[in-house]
mmCIF file of the N, C-alpha and C atoms, coordinates in Angstrom:
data_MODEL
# 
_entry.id   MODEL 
# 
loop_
_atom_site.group_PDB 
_atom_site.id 
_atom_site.type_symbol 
_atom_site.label_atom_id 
_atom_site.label_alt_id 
_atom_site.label_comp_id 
_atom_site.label_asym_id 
_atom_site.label_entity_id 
_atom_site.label_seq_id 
_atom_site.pdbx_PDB_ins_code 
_atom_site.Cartn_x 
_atom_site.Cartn_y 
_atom_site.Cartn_z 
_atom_site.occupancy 
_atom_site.B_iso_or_equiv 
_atom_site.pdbx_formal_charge 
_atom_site.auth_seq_id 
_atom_site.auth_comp_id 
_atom_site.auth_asym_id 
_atom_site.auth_atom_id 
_atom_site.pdbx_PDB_model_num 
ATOM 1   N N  . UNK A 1 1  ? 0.830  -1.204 0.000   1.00 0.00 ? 1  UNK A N  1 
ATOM 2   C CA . UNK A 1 1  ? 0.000  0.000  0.000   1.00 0.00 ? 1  UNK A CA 1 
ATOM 3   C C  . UNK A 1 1  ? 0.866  1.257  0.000   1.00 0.00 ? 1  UNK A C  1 
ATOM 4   N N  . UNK A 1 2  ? 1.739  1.180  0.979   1.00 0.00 ? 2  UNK A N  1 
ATOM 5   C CA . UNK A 1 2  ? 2.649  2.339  1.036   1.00 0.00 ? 2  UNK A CA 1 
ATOM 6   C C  . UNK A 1 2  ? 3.542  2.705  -0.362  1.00 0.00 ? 2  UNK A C  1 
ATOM 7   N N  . UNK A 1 3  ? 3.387  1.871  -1.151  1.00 0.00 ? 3  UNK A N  1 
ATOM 8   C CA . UNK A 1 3  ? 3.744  2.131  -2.675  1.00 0.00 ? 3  UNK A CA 1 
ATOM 9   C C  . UNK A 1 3  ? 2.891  2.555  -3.413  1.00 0.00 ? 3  UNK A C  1 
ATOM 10  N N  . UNK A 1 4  ? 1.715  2.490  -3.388  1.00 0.00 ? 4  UNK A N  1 
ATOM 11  C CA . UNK A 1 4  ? 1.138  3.496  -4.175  1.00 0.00 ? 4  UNK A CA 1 
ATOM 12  C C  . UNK A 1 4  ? 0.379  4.160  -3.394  1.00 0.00 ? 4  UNK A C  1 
ATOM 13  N N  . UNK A 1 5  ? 0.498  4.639  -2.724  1.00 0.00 ? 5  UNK A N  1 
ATOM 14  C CA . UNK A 1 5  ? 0.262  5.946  -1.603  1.00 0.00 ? 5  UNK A CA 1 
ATOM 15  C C  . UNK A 1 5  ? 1.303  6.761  -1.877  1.00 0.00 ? 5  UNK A C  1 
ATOM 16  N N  . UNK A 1 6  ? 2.578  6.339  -1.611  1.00 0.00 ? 6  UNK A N  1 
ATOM 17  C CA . UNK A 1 6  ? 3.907  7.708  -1.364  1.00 0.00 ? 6  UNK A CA 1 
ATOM 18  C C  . UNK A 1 6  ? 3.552  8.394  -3.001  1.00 0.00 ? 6  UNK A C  1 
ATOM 19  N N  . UNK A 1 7  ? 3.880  7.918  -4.127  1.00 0.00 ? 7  UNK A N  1 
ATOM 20  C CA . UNK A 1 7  ? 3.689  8.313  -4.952  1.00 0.00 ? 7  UNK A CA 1 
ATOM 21  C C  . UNK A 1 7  ? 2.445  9.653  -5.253  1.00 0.00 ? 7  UNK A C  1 
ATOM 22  N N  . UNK A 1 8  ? 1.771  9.327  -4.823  1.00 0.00 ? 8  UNK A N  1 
ATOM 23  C CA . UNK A 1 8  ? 0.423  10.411 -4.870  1.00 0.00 ? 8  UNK A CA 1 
ATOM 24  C C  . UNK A 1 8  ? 0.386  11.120 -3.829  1.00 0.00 ? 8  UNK A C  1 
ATOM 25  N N  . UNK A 1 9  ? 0.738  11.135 -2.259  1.00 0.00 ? 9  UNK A N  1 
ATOM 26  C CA . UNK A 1 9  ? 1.298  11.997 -1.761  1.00 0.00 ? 9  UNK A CA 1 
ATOM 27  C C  . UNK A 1 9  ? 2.341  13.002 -2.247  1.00 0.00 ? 9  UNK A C  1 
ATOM 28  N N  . UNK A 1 10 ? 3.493  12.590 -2.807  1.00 0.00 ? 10 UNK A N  1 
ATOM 29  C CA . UNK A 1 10 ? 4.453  13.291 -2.995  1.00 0.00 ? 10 UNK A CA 1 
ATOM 30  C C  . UNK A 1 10 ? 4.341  14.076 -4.443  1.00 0.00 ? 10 UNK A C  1 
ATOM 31  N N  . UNK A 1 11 ? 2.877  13.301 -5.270  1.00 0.00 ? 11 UNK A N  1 
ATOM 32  C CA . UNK A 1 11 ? 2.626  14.310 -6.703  1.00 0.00 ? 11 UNK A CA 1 
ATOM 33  C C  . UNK A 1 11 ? 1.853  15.672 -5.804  1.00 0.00 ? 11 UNK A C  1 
ATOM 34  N N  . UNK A 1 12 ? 0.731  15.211 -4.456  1.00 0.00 ? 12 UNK A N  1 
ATOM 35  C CA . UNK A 1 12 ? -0.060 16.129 -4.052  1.00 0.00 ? 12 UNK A CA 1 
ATOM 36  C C  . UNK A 1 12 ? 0.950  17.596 -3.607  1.00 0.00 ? 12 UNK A C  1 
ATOM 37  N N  . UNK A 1 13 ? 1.956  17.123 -2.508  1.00 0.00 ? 13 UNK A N  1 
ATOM 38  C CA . UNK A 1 13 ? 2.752  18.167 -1.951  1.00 0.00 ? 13 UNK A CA 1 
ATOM 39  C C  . UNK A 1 13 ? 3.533  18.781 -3.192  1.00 0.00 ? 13 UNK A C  1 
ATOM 40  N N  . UNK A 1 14 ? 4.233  17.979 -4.670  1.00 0.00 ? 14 UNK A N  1 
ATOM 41  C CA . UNK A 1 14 ? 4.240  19.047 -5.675  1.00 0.00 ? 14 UNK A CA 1 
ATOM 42  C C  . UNK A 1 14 ? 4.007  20.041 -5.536  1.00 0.00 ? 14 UNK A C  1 
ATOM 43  N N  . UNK A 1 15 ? 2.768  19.101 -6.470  1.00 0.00 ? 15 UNK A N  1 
ATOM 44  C CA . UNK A 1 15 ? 1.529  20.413 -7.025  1.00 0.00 ? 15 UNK A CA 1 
ATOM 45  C C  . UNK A 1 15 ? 0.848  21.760 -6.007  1.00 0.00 ? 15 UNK A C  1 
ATOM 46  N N  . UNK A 1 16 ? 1.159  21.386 -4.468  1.00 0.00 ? 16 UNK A N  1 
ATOM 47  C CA . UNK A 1 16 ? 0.675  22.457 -3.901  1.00 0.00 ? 16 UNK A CA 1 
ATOM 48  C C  . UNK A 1 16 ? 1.972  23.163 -3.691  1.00 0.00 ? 16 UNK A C  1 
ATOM 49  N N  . UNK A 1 17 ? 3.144  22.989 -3.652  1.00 0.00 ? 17 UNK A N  1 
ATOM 50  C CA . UNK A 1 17 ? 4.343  23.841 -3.853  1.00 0.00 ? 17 UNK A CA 1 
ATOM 51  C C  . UNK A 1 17 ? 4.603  24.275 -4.996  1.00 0.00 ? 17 UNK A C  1 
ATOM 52  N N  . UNK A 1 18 ? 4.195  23.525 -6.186  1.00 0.00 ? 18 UNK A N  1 
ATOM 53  C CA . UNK A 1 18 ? 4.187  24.409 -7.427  1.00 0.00 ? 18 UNK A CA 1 
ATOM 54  C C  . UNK A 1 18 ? 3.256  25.821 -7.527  1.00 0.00 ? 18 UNK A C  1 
ATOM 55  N N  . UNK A 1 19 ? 1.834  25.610 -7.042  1.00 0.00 ? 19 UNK A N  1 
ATOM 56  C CA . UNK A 1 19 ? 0.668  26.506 -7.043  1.00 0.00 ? 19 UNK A CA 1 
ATOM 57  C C  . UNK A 1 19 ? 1.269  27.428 -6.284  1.00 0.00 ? 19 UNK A C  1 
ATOM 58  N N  . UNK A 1 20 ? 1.944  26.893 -5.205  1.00 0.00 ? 20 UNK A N  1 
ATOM 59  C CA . UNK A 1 20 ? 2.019  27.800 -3.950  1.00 0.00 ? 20 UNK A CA 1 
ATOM 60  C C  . UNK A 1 20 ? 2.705  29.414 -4.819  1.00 0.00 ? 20 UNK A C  1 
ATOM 61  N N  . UNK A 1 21 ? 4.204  28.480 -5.630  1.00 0.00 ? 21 UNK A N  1 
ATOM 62  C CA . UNK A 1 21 ? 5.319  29.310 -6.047  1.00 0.00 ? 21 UNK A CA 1 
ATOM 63  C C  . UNK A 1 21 ? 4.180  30.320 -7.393  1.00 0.00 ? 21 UNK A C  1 
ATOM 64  N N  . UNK A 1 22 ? 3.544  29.672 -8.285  1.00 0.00 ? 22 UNK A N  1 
ATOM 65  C CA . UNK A 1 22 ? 3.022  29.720 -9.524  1.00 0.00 ? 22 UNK A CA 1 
ATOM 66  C C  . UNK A 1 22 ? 1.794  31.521 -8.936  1.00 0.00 ? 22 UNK A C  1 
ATOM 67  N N  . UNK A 1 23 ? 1.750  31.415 -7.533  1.00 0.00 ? 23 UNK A N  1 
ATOM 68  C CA . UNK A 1 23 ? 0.397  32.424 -7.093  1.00 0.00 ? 23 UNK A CA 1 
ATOM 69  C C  . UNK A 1 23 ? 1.438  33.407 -6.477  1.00 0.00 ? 23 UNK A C  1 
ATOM 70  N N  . UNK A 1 24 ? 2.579  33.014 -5.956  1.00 0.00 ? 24 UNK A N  1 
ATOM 71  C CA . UNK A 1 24 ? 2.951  34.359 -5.466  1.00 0.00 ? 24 UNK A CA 1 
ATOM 72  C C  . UNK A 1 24 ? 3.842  34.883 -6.477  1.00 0.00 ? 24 UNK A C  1 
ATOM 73  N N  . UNK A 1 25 ? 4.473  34.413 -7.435  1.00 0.00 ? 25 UNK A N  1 
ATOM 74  C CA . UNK A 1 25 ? 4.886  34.773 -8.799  1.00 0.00 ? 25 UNK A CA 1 
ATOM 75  C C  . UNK A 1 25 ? 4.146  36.015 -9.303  1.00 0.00 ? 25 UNK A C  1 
ATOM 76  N N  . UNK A 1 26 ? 2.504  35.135 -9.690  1.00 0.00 ? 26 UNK A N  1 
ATOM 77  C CA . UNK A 1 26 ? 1.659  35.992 -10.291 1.00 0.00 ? 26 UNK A CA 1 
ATOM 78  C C  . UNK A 1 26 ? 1.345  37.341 -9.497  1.00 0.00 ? 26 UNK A C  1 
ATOM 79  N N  . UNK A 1 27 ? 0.890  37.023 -7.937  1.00 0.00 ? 27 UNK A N  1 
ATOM 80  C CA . UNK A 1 27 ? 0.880  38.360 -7.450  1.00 0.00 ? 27 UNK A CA 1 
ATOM 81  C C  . UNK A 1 27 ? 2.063  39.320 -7.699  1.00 0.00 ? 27 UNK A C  1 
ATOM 82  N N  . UNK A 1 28 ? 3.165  38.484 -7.750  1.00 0.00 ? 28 UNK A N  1 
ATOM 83  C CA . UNK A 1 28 ? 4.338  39.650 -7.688  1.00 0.00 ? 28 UNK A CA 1 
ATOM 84  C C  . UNK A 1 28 ? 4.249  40.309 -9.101  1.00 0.00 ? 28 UNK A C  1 
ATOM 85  N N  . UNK A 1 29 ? 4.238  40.292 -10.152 1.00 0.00 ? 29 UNK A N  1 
ATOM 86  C CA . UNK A 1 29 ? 4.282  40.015 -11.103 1.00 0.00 ? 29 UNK A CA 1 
ATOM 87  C C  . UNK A 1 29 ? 2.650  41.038 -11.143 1.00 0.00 ? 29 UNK A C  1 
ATOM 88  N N  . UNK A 1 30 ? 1.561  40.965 -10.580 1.00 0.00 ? 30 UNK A N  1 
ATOM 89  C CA . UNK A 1 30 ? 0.476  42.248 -10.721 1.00 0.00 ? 30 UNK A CA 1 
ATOM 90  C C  . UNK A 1 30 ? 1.020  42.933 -9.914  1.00 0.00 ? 30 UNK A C  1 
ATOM 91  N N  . UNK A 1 31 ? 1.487  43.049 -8.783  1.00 0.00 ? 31 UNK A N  1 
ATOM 92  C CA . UNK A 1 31 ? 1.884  44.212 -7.736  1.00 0.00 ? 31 UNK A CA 1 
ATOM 93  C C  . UNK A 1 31 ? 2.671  45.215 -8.790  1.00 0.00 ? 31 UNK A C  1 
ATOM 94  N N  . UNK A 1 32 ? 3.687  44.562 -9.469  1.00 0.00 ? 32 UNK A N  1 
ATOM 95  C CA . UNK A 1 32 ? 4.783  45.291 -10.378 1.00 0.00 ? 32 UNK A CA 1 
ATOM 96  C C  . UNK A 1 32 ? 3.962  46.295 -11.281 1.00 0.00 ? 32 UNK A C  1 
ATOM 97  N N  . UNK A 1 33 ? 3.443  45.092 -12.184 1.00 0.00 ? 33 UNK A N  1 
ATOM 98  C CA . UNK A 1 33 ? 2.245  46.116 -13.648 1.00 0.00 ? 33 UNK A CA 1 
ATOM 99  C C  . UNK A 1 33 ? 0.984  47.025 -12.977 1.00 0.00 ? 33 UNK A C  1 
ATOM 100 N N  . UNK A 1 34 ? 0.475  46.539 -12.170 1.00 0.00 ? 34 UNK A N  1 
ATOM 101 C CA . UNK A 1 34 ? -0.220 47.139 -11.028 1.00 0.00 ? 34 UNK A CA 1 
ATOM 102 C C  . UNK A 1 34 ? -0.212 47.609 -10.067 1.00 0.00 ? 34 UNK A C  1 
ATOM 103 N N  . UNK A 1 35 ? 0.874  48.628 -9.659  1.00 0.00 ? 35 UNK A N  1 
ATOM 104 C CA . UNK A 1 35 ? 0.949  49.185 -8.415  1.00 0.00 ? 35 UNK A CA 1 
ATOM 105 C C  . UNK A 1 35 ? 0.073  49.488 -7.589  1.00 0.00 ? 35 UNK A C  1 
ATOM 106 N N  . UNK A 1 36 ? -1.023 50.488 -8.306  1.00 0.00 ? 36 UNK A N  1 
ATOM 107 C CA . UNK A 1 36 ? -1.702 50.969 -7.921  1.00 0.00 ? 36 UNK A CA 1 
ATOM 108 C C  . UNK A 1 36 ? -3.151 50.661 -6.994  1.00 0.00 ? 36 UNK A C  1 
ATOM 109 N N  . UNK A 1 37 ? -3.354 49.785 -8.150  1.00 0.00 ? 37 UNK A N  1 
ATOM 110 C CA . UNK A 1 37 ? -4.338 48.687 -7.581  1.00 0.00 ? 37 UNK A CA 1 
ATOM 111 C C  . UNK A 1 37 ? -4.435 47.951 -6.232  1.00 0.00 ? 37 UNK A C  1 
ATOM 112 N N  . UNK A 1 38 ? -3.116 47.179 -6.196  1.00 0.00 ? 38 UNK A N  1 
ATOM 113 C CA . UNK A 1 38 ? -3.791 46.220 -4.982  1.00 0.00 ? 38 UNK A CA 1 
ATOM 114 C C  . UNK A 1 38 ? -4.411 45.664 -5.232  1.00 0.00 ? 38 UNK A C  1 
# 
């Protein structure tokens, strides 16, 4: 079981460290073109 468990755990924690990086990117990235806003 623990073999195909780790596998899909370790795609889940990825993908939420990818999103994590992929959203504060993007905010940074509107803060810049968008100062103003917020």
């Amino acid at each position: 079981m623990s073999e195909s468990i780790s596998p899909t755990v370790e795609f889940i924690s990825l993908a939420k460290e990818f999103r994590h990086e992929y959203v504060v990117e993007k905010s940074r990235f509107i803060t810049t073109v968008y100062p103003c806003k917020t």
